[in-house]
C-alpha positions as CSV (number, residue, x, y, z in Angstrom):
1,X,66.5,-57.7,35.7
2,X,65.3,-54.5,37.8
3,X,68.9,-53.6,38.0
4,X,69.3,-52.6,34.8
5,X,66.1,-51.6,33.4
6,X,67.0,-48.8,36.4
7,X,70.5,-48.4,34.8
8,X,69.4,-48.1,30.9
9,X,66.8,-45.8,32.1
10,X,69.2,-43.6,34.0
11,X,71.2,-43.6,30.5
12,X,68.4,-42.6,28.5
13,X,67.6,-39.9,30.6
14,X,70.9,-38.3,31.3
15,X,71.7,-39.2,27.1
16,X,68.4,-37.1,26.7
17,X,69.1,-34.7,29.3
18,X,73.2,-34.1,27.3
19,X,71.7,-34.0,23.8
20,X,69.5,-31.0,24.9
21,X,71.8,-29.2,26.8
22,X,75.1,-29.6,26.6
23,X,75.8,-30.9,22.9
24,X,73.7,-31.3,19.9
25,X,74.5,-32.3,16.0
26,X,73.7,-30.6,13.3
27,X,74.2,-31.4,8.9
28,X,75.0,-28.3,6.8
29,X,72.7,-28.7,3.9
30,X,73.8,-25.8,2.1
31,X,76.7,-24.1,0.9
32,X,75.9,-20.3,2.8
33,X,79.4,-21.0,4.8
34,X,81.4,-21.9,1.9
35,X,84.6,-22.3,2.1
36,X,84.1,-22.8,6.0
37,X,81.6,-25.4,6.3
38,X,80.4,-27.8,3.4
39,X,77.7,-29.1,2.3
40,X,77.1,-32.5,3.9
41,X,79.3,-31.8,6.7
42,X,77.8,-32.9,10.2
43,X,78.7,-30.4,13.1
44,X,78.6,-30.6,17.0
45,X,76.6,-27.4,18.9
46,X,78.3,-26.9,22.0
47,X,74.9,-25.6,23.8
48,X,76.4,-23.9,26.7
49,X,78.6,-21.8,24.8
50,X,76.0,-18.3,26.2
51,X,74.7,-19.8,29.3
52,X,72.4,-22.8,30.1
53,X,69.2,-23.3,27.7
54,X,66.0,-24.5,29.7
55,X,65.1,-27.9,28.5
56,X,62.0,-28.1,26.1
57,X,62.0,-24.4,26.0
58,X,63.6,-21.1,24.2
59,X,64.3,-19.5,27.8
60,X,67.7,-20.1,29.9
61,X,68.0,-21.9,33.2
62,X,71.3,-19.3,33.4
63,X,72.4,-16.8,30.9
64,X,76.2,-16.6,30.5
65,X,77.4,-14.4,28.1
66,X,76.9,-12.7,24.3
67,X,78.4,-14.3,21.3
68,X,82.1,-13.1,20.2
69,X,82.6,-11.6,16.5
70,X,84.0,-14.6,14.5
71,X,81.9,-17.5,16.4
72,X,80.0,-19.4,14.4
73,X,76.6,-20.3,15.5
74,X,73.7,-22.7,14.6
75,X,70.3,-20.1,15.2
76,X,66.9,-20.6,14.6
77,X,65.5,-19.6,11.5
78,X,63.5,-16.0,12.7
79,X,60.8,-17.1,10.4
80,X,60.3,-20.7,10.5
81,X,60.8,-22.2,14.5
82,X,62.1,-25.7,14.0
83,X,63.9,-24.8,11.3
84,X,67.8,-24.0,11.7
85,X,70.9,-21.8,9.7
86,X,74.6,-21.8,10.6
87,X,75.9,-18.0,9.6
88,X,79.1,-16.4,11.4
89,X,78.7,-13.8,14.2
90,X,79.5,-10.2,12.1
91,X,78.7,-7.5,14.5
92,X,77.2,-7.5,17.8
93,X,75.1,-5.2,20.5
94,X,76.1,-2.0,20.0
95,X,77.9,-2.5,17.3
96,X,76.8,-0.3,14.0
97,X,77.4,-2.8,10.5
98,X,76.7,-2.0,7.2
99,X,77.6,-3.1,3.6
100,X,79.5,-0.9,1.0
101,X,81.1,-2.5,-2.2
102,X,80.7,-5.9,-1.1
103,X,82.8,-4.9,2.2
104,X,81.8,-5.4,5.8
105,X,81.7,-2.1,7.4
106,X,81.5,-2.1,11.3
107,X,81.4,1.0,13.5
108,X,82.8,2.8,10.1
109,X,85.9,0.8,10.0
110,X,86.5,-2.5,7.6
111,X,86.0,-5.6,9.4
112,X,87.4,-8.8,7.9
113,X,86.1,-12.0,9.6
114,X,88.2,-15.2,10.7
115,X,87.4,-16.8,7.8
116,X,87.5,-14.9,4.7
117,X,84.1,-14.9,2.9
118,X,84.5,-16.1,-1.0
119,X,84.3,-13.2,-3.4
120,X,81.0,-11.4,-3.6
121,X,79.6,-11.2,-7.2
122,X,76.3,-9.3,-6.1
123,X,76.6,-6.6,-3.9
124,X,74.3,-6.8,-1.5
125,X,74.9,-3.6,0.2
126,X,72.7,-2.2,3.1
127,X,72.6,1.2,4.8
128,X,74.4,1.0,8.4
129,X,72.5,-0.7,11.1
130,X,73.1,-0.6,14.7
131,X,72.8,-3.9,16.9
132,X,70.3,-3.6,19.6
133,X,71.0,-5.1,22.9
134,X,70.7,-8.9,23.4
135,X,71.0,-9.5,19.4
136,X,73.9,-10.2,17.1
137,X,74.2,-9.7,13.4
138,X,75.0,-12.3,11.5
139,X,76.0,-13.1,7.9
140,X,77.0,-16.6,6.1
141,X,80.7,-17.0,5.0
142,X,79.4,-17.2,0.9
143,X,77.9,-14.2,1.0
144,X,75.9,-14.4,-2.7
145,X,74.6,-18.0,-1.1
146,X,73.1,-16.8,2.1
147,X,70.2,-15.6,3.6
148,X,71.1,-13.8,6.8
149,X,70.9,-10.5,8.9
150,X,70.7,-9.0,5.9
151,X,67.6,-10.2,5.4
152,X,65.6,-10.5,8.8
153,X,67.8,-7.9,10.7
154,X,70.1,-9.1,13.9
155,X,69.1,-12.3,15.6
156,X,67.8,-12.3,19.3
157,X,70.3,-14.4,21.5
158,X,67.9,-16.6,23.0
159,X,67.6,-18.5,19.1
160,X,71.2,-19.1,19.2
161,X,71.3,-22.6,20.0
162,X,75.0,-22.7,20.8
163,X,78.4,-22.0,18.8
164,X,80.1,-24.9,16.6
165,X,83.1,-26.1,17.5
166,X,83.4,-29.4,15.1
167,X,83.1,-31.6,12.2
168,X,82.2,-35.2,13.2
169,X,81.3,-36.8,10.0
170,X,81.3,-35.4,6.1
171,X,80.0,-36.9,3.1
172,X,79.9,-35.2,-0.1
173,X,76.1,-36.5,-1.0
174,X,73.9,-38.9,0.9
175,X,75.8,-41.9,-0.1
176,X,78.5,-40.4,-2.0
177,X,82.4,-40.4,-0.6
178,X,83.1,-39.6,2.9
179,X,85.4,-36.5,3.5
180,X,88.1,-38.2,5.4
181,X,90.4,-35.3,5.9
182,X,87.7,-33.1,7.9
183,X,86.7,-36.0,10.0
184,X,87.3,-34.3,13.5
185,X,88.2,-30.8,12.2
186,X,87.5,-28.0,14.5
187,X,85.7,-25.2,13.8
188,X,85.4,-21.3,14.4
């Protein structure tokens, strides 16, 4: 019996110990990421996508690296701990972003992201910003649905949890039909 009370302990803790770390899962309750992500779908976090997070903690046991324009990212709401968003990387350190027209300006040139955001309606323009060192700017894909940079300024790294890189399960409501065709989709 020791055996494998030793053995389901060891799995706990390194299950624990992955979860944390390495992966974690996340459902998209809104539609800010529209047409990208959907509401209902359940992402993976790969954690270690900017170095390694200290368990239990917002510090890193190693940092390895800024996010890329493009990536999408699961980051702590600025206001709120314990509460998360998924928005898309826009500009990053350095980087000067503003919004004429509805358009994405960065460093005074148009910047269209991977995923082309749905048609903005309300114009939500802001006067150029520049990206301070060890923060990204970030905006949601549906632009009229989001709250993002635009509205608490660029994002310290250290509340990026980690960059999304799939869909493991989507369901349209909570017990409505199940998305089969994005089952296993990758994402960024």
């Amino acid at each position: 019996m020791r055996p494998y009370a030793t053995s389901l302990a060891t799995a706990l803790l390194l299950a624990l110990l992955l979860r944390g770390c390495v992966v974690q899962g996340f459902k998209v309750p809104s539609g800010s990421m529209l047409p990208t992500l959907q509401v209902g779908d359940h992402i993976l976090v790969w954690r270690l996508s900017y170095g390694v997070p200290a368990p239990f903690s917002a510090g890193w046991l190693w940092h390895g690296g800024e996010p890329d324009v493009g990536d999408i990212v699961v980051l702590e709401r600025p206001s709120e701990p314990g509460s998360y968003f998924v928005k898309r990387v826009a500009a990053v350190a350095g980087e000067i972003v503003e919004m004429r027209g509805g358009e994405l300006i960065v460093d005074g040139r148009p910047r269209a992201m991977v995923a082309e955001a749905l048609p903005s309606r309300e114009q939500r323009d802001f006067r150029p910003v520049r990206v301070p060192p060890g923060r990204a700017f970030v905006l949601g894909d549906n632009r009229d649905q989001s709250i993002d940079s635009r509205d608490w300024g660029p994002v310290e790294i250290s509340g990026i949890k980690g960059r999304v890189f799939l869909i493991y399960w989507s369901q349209r409501k909570s017990g409505g039909s199940v998305r089969w065709e994005r089952l296993g989709a990758g994402v960024g």
